[in-house]
C-alpha positions in Angstrom: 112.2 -39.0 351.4 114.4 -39.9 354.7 111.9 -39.1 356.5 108.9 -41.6 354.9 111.8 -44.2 354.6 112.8 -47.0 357.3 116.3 -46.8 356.8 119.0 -44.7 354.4 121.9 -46.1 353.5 124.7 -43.9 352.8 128.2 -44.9 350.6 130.4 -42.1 352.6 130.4 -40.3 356.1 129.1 -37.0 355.4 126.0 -34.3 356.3 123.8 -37.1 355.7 124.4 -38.9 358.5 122.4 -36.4 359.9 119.4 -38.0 358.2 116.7 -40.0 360.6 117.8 -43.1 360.5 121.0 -43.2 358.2 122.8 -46.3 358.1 127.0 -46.2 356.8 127.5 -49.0 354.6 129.6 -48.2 351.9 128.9 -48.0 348.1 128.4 -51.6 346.7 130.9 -52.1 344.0 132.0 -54.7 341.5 133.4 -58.6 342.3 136.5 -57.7 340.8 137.1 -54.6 343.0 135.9 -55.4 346.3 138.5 -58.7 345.6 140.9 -56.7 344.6 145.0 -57.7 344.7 147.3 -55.6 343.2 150.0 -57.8 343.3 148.0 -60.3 341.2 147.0 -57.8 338.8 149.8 -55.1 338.2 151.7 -57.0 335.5 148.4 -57.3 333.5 148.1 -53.8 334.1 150.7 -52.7 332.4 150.8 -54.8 329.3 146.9 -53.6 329.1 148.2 -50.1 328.3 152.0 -50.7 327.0 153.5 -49.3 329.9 157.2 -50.4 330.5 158.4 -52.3 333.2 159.8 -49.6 336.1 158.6 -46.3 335.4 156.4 -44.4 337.9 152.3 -44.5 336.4 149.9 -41.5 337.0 146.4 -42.8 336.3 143.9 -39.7 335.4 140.6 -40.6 335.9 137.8 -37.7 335.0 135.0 -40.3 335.7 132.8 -41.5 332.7 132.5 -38.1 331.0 136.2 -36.8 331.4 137.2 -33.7 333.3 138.7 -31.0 331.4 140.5 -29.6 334.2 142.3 -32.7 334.5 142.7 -33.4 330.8 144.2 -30.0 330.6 146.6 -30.3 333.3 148.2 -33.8 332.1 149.9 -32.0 329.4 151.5 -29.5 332.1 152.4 -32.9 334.2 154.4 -34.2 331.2 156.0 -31.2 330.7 157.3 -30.6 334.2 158.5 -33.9 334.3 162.4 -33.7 335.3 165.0 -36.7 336.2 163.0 -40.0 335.8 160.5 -40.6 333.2 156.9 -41.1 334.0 154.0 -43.3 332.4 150.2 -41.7 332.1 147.3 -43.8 331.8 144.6 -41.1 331.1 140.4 -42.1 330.8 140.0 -38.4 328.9 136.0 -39.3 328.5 135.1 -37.7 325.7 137.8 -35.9 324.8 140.5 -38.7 324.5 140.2 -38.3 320.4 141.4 -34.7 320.6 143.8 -35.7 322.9 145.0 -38.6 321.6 147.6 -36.7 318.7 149.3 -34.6 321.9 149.7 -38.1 323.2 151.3 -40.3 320.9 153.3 -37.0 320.7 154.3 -36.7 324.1 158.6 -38.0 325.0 156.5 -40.0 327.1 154.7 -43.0 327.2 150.9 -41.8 327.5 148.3 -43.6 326.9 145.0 -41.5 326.2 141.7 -43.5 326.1 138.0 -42.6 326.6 137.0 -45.2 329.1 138.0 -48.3 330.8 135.6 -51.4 331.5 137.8 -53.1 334.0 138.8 -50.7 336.1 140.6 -53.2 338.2 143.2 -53.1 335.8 143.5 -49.4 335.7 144.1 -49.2 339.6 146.4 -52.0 339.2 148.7 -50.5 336.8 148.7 -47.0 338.3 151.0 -45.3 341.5 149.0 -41.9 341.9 145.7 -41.2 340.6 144.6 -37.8 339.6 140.9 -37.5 339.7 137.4 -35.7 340.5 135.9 -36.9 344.0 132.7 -38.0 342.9 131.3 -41.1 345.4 132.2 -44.1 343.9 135.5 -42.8 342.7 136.5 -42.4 346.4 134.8 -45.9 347.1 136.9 -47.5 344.4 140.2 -45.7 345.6 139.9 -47.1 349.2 138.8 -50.5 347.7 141.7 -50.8 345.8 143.9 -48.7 348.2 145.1 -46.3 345.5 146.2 -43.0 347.2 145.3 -40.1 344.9 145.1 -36.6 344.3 141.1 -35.3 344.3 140.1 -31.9 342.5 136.7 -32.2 343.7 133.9 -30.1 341.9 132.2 -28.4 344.4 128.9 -27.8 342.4 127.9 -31.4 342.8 129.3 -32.0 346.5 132.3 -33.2 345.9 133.9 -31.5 348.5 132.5 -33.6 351.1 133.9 -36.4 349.7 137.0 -35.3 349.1 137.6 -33.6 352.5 137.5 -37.1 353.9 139.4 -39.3 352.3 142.4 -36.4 352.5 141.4 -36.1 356.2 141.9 -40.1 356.8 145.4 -39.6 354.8 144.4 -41.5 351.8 144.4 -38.4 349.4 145.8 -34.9 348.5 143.0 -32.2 348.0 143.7 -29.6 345.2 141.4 -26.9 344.9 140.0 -26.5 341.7 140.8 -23.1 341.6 144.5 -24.2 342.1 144.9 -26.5 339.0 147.6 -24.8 338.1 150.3 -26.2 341.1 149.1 -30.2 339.8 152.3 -30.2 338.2 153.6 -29.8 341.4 152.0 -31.8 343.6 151.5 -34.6 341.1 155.5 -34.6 340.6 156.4 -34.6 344.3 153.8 -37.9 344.7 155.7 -39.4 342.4 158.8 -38.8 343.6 157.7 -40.0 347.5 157.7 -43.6 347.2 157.1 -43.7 351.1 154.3 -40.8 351.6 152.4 -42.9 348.3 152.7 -46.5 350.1 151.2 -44.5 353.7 148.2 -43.2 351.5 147.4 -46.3 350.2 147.9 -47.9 353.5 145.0 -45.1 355.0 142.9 -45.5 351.7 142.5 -48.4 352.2 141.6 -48.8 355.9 138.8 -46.6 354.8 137.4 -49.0 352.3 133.7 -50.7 353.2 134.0 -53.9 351.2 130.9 -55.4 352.3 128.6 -53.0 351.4 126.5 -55.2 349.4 125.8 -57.9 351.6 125.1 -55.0 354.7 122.5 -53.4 352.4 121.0 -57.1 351.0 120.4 -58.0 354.3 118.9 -54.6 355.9 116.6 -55.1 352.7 115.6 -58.4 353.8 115.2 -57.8 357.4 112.7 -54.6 356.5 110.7 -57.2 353.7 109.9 -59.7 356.6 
């Protein structure tokens, strides 16, 4: 198809750049992301999900379906927890009803929920995000300048996407092979006030917030 085409536009650097006449733009997103401001937002946030004020918030994000290897390893992240308490806000897809007793359960606060609409009050609330690497996950994460920790899955091309946001500095890669050190890794994160605000420095120089309008106007210049 890139080759019958008169332009390709592409939402992250990748292989396909290699395509005859690829064009990096970005992946157009919503209003409210591309104008994002935490600052604005992060009190809303947090009363959106009951989350008190002061503790640390991992966001777990398994896109619109869930990811069970995430959904599995929040339960292992609440566990580990040692010293100061810890918020979750977890989008479990569809299993946030199995999940949900283990939650209200947890000495935690942990919010378990199946989707959100407005994602801009997810990101808000949230100081680490655990999440799959699929492309407009990593194109909301450098909008919003969220850093994160990606378990890509590699059967969809993931890794690609993954590999480089963590290579800007805007992410942690975990293997999914190597769920089981999340814990880990997720802890130390949250315990790194200063190694969090560099991600989301990096994440978010490697935001394209004007997709849109580049691709609207590539559109109209090929139309003429």
């Amino acid at each position: 198809a890139a080759r019958r085409s008169q332009g390709v536009f592409l939402g992250l650097p990748g292989p396909a750049e290699r395509l005859p006449r690829a064009v990096l733009t970005g992946n157009p997103l919503r209003p409210a992301l591309v104008r994002f401001d935490r600052s604005a937002l992060a009190a809303a946030g947090r009363r959106r999900y009951g989350i008190p004020e002061g503790l640390p918030v991992l966001g777990v994000l398994g896109g619109s379906l869930g990811a069970r290897v995430l959904n599995q390893a929040v339960a292992g992240i609440v566990a580990a927890r040692q010293g100061a308490p810890l918020a979750v806000v977890h989008l479990a897809g569809g299993e946030a009803a199995a999940l949900a007793p283990q939650a209200a359960a947890a000495p935690l606060p942990w919010r378990c929920l199946p989707f959100e609409e407005q994602m801009e009050f997810f990101y808000a609330a949230v100081d680490l995000v655990l999440c799959r690497a699929g492309a407009m996950t990593i194109s909301e994460l450098t909008a919003t300048g969220t850093p994160a920790v990606l378990v890509p899955l590699d059967r969809v091309g993931q890794q690609h996407n993954a590999t480089g946001l963590a290579a800007a500095g805007g992410a942690h890669l975990v293997p999914q092979a190597e769920a089981r050190t999340l814990p880990e890794v997720v802890g130390a994160l949250l315990g790194d006030a200063a190694r969090r605000s560099e991600m989301a420095r990096r994440a978010g120089a490697a935001a394209r917030p004007g997709a849109a309008d580049a691709i609207a106007q590539r559109l109209l210049e090929a139309a003429r």
